[in-house]
Phi, psi and omega in degrees: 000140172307294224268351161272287166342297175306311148004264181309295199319313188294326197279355185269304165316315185288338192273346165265356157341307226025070164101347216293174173278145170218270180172145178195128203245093257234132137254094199268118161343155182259002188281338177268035188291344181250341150296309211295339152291343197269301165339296181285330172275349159311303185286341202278329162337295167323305213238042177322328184269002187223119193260139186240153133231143186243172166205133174260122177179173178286107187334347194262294175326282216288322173325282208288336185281320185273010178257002141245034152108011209278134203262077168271115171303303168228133209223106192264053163305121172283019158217191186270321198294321188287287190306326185314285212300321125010279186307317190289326156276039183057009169311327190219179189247107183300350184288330206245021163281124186236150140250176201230350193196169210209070166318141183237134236215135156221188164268102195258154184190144188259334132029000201339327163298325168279152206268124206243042187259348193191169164292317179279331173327313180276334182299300161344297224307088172335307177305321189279071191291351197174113169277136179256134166247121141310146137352095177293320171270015183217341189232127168312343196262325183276004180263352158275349171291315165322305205307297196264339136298334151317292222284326173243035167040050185251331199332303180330283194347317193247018169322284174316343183224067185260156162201120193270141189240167178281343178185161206286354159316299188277326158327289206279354180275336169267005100357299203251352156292332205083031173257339164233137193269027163186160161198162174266096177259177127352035208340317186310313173333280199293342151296356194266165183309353198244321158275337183318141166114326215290122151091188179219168169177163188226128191283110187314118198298152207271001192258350198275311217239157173278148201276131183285089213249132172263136172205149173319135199198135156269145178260187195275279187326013171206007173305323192273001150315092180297331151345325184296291206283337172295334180294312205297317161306358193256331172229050162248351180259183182317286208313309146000262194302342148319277178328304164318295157320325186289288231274038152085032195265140142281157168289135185274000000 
């Protein structure tokens, strides 16, 4: 496989470093925000001599910044769809796209009135007066959230009382303020230590939506990065996936 070659070449290249420190500079989906400390300390456990830097956002929002230039190293999509599109203008090296999770998209609400018996229930729901959305163009989890209101023939319907985030981070954050009395998060959200108990939610059937299946990219600014690729590789392994696995992720 290309992308084991390329692998070996770089962890063979960090080892002849002898030792220096060195730098990775990660752009991450904002669904993984509630992983993504655990992760960089996972990697850095390994990788002692290499400083992580982050930046969180809606995947699409890191397409156009690393494609005028923003100096990313590696690029951490909630889908698949992205890191392509990257490759295919020449931003990234397509050989090294890997995937790493299965993102689960659920209905979450702080709400005690809505009705949490089904997904069209809740949508449905006299209480649900305003649904929270992603970006449906920028952020995968919210065109999967389309996706599955298409899919129970709700979309029209619930237009008027959409209230849009920029990414599936902020959803759940107007979820959990009261700016929306339901939204389409994350399981990783309603699972991390600062919300798990909080609220109630019902998980989107996977059949509704195309599979959040996320992936891993070297952009061109980190192809000559050994770093790049000691990352990417960190989370194809056990340690990963583990990590991952709590925070309510699947394998892909």
């Amino acid at each position: 496989m290309r992308f084991a070659g390329i692998l070996a070449a770089a962890l063979c290249a960090a080892a002849g470093a002898a030792g220096a420190p060195g730098q990775v500079s990660i752009a991450a989906a904002a669904n993984l925000t509630q992983a993504i400390g655990a992760l960089d300390a996972g990697f850095k456990s390994e990788h002692p001599d290499v400083d992580v830097t982050l930046a969180l956002g809606s995947s699409g929002s890191f397409v156009a910044q690393i494609e005028n230039g923003a100096p990313f190293d590696v690029f951490l999509s909630a889908d698949m769809g992205f890191p392509a599109a990257l490759a295919r203008s020449g931003h990234a090296d397509a050989a090294t796209l890997v995937p790493f999770a299965v993102g689960r998209l659920v209905l979450w609400t702080m709400n005690p009135a809505v009705d949490v018996s089904g997904v069209a229930a809740s949508v449905k729901s006299p209480a649900a007066r305003t649904l929270a959305i992603a970006n449906t163009r920028t952020a995968p989890y919210g065109r999967a959230a389309r996706q599955a209101l298409e899919g129970l023939g709700l979309w029209d319907a619930v237009q008027p009382r959409l209230v849009t985030a920029e990414d599936i981070s902020q959803a759940a954050q107007f979820v959990e303020t009261g700016n929306a009395d339901a939204g389409f998060v994350a399981l990783s959200a309603v699972l991390s230590p600062k919300l798990r108990g909080r609220g109630r939610w019902i998980e989107v059937p996977a059949a509704l939506f195309t599979p959040l299946v996320q992936g891993a990219i070297i952009t061109s600014h980190g192809s000559a990065n050994p770093a790049s690729a000691a990352y990417v590789a960190f989370l194809r392994g056990d340690a990963a996936r583990k990590v991952l696995e709590a925070a309510g992720y699947g394998a892909p």
